[in-house]
C-alpha positions as CSV (number, residue, x, y, z in Angstrom):
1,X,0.0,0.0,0.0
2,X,2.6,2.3,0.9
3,X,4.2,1.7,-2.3
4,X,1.5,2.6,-4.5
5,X,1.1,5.5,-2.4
6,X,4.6,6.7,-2.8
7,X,4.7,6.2,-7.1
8,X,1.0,7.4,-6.8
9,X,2.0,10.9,-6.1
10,X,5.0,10.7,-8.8
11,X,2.7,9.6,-11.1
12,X,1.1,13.0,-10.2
13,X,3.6,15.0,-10.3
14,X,4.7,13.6,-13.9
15,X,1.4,14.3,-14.9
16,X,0.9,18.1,-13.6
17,X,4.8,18.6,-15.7
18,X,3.5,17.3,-18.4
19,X,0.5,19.3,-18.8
20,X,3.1,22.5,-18.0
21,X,5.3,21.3,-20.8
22,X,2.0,21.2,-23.0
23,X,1.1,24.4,-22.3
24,X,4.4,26.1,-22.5
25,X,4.9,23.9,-25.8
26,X,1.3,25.7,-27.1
27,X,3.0,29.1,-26.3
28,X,5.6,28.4,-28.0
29,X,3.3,27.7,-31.3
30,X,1.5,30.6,-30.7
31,X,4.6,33.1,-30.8
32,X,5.6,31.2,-34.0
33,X,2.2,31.8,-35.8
34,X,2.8,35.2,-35.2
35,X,6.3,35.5,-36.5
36,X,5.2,33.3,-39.8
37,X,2.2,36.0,-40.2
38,X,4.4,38.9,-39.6
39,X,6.9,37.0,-42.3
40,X,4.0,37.1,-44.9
41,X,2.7,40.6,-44.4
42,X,6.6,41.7,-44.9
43,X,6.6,39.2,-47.8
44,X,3.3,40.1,-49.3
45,X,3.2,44.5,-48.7
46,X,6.8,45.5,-48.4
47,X,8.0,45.1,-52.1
48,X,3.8,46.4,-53.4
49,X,3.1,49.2,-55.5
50,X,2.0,52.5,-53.5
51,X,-1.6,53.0,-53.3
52,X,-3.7,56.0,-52.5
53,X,-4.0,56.2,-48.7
54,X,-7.5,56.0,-48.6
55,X,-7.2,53.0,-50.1
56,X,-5.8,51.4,-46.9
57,X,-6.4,53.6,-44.0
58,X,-10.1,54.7,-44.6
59,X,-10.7,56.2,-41.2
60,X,-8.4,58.6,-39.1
61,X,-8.3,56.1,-35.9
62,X,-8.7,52.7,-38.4
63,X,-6.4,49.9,-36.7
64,X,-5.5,48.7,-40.5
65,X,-2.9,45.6,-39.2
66,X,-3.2,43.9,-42.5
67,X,-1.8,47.0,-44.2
68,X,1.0,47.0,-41.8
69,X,4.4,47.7,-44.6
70,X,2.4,48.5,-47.6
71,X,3.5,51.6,-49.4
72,X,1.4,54.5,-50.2
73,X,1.2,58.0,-51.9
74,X,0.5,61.1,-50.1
75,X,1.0,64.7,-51.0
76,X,0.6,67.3,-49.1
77,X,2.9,70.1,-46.9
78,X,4.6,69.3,-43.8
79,X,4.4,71.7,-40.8
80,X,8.7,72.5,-40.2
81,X,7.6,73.7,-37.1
82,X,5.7,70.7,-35.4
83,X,8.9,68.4,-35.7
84,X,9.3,66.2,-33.2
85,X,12.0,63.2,-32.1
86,X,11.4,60.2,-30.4
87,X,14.1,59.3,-28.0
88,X,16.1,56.1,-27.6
89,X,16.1,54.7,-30.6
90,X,19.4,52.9,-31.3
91,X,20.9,51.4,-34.7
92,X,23.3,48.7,-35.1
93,X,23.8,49.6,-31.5
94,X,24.1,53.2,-31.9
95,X,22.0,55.7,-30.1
96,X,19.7,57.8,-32.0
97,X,16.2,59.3,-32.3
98,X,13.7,59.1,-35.1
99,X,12.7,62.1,-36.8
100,X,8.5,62.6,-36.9
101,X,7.3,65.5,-39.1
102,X,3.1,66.2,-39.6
103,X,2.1,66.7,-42.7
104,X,-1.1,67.9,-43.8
105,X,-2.8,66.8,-46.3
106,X,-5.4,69.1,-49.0
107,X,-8.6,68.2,-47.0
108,X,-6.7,69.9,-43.3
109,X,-6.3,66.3,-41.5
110,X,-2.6,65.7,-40.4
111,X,-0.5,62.3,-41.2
112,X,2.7,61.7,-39.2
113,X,5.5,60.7,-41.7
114,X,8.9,58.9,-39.8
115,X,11.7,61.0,-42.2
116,X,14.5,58.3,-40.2
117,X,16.9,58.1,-38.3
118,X,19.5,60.5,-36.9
119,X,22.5,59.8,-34.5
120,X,22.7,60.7,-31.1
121,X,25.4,64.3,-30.4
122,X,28.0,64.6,-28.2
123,X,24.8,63.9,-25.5
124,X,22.5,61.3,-25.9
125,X,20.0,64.1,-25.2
126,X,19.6,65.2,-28.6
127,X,21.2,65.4,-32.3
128,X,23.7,67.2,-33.2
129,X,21.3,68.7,-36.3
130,X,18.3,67.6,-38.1
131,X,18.0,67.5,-41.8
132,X,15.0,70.0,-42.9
133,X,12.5,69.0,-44.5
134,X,11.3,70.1,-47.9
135,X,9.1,73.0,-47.8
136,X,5.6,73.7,-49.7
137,X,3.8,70.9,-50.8
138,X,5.7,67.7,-51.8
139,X,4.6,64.3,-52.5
140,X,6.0,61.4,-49.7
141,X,5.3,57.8,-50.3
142,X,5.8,55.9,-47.1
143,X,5.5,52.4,-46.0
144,X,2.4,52.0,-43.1
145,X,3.5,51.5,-39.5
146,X,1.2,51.1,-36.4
147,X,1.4,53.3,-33.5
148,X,2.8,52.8,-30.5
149,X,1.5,52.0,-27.2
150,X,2.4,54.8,-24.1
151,X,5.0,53.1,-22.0
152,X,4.3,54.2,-18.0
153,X,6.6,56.1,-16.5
154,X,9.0,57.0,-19.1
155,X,8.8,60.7,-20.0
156,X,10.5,62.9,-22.7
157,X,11.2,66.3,-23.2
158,X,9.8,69.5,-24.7
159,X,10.2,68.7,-28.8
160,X,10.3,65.1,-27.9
161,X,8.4,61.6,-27.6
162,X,8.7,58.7,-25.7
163,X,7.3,56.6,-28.2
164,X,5.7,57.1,-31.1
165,X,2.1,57.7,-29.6
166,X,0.3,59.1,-32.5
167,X,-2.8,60.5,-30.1
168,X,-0.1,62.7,-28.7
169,X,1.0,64.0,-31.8
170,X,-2.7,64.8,-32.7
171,X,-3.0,67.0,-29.6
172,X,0.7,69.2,-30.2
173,X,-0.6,69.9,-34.1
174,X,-4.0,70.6,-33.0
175,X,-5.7,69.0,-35.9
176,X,-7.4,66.2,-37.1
177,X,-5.1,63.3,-37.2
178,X,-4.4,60.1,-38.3
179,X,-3.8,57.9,-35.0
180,X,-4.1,54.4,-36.6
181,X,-0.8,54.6,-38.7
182,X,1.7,56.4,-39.3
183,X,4.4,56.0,-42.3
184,X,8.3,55.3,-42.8
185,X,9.9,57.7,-45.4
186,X,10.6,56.3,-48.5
187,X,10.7,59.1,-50.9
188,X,9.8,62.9,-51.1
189,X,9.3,65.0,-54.2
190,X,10.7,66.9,-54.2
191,X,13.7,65.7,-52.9
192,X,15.5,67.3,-49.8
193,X,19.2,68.0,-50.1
194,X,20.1,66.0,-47.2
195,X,17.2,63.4,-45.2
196,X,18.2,61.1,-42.1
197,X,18.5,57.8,-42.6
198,X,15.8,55.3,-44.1
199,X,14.3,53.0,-42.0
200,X,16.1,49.1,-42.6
201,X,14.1,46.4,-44.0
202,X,13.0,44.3,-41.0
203,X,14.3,41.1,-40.3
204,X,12.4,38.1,-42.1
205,X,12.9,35.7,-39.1
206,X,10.5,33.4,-37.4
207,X,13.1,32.5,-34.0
208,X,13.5,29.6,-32.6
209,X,9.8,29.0,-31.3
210,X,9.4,25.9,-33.2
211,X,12.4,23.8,-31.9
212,X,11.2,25.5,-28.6
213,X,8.1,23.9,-29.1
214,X,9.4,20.4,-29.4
215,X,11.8,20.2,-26.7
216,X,9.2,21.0,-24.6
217,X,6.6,18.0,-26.0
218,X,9.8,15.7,-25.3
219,X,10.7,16.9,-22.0
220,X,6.8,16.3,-21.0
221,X,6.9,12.5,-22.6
222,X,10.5,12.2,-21.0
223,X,9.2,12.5,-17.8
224,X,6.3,9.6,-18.7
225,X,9.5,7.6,-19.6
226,X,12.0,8.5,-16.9
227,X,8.7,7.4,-14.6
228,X,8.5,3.9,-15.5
229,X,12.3,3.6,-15.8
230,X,12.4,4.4,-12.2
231,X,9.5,2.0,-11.2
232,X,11.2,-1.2,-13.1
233,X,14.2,-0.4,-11.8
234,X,12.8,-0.2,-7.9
235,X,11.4,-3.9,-8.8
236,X,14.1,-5.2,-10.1
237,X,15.9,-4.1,-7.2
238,X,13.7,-5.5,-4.8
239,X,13.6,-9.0,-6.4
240,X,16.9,-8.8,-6.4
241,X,17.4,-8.4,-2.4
242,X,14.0,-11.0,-2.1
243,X,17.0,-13.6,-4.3
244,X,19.9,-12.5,-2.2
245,X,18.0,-12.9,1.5
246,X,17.0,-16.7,0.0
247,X,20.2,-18.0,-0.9
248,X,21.4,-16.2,2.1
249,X,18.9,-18.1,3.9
250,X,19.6,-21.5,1.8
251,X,23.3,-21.5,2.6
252,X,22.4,-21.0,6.5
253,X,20.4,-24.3,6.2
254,X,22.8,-25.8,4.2
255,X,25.7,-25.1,7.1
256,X,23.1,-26.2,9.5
257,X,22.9,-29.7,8.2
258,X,26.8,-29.9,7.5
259,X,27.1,-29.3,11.2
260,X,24.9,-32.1,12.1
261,X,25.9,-34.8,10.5
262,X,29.4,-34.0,12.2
């Protein structure tokens, strides 16, 4: 009784691990799904011919995710003086801040265009300069990007964002704005004598979630294996002492009678 007892509550144990393992193993497929779908809307919208913008974004707030990349025409005048940075934004491991001009468009709303990148000064604080943007009206096409969330607690200072929280670039322009998506710089036309630099091509990578995923099935149907190993070694064990204590036993007899007959 005792004995079942005891590999009972290892047979429990094995089972609550495994069901853990599953789990984590299901997570694991999860974040690969959504590094495969990422893969195909980079795959799909990166390399696509630009489109009007109301083609894609049809509302000011519209969430469009499946538009995420693709590239579209706008034309329309940027406002020099609502320029903004957002901080900590390194490159190949080099500080830097990315470079977020308005620009309205015929009908008065605003769209935030993402010029690129500059390098951090002799501070982090801020660039050393800022390449202008063209003025007057000037046709952009840009590749769609989501907003980004607010992160709590981390501030930034006058000119500058935390992140790029497009609701808080609608209230410093004081204008209609689009807060769903904003674009990466491509091209302007005209073209500006000197721009930051162009956003990089992300990174077509999935990760390692899949093999992730099956070390963690094996480590759950390991444990189912390591579990019976464990109990037929126990057994063999104890027949083992139960076929030592009898010849042990055998060979006291044995001397018994040997004794005797002397």
């Amino acid at each position: 009784m005792n004995w079942l007892r005891r590999w009972g509550g290892y047979l429990a144990l094995v089972v609550v691990f495994a069901i853990a393992c599953g789990f984590l193993s299901w997570w694991q497929w999860s974040r690969r799904a959504d590094a495969v779908a990422e893969i195909e809307k980079i795959e799909t919208n990166y390399d696509a011919a630009p489109v009007a913008l109301d083609d894609l974004v049809p509302a000011l707030a519209a969430d469009v995710d499946a538009a995420e990349w693709h590239p579209v025409a706008i034309t329309g005048e940027y406002l020099l003086e609502e320029q903004l940075l957002v901080r900590n934004r390194p490159r190949n491991s080099e500080p830097g801040f990315e470079v977020l001009v308005p620009l309205r468009l015929a009908d008065g709303t605003v769209f935030v265009v993402d010029r690129g990148w500059v390098p951090a000064g002799s501070t982090p604080d801020a660039p050393e300069s800022v390449p202008a943007a063209p003025e007057g009206e000037v046709t952009v096409t840009v590749r769609l990007k989501p907003g980004e969330p607010e992160i709590p607690g981390r501030g930034a200072p006058d000119g500058q964002l935390a992140t790029v929280r497009l609701p808080d670039v609608a209230d410093l322009v004081d204008a209609p704005t689009y807060t769903g998506m904003y674009g990466l710089l491509i091209a302007e036309d005209p073209v500006a004598a000197e721009r930051p630099l162009a956003a990089l091509r992300p990174v077509e990578d999935e990760g390692p979630h899949l093999s992730y995923a099956l070390q963690w099935i094996a480590f759950g149907i390991l444990a189912f294996v390591g579990l019976v190993w464990a109990v037929r070694r126990e057994r063999k064990i104890a027949a083992g002492e139960v076929i030592v204590v009898r010849r042990e036993r055998d060979a006291e007899i044995e001397d018994a009678l040997i004794d005797a007959q002397r």
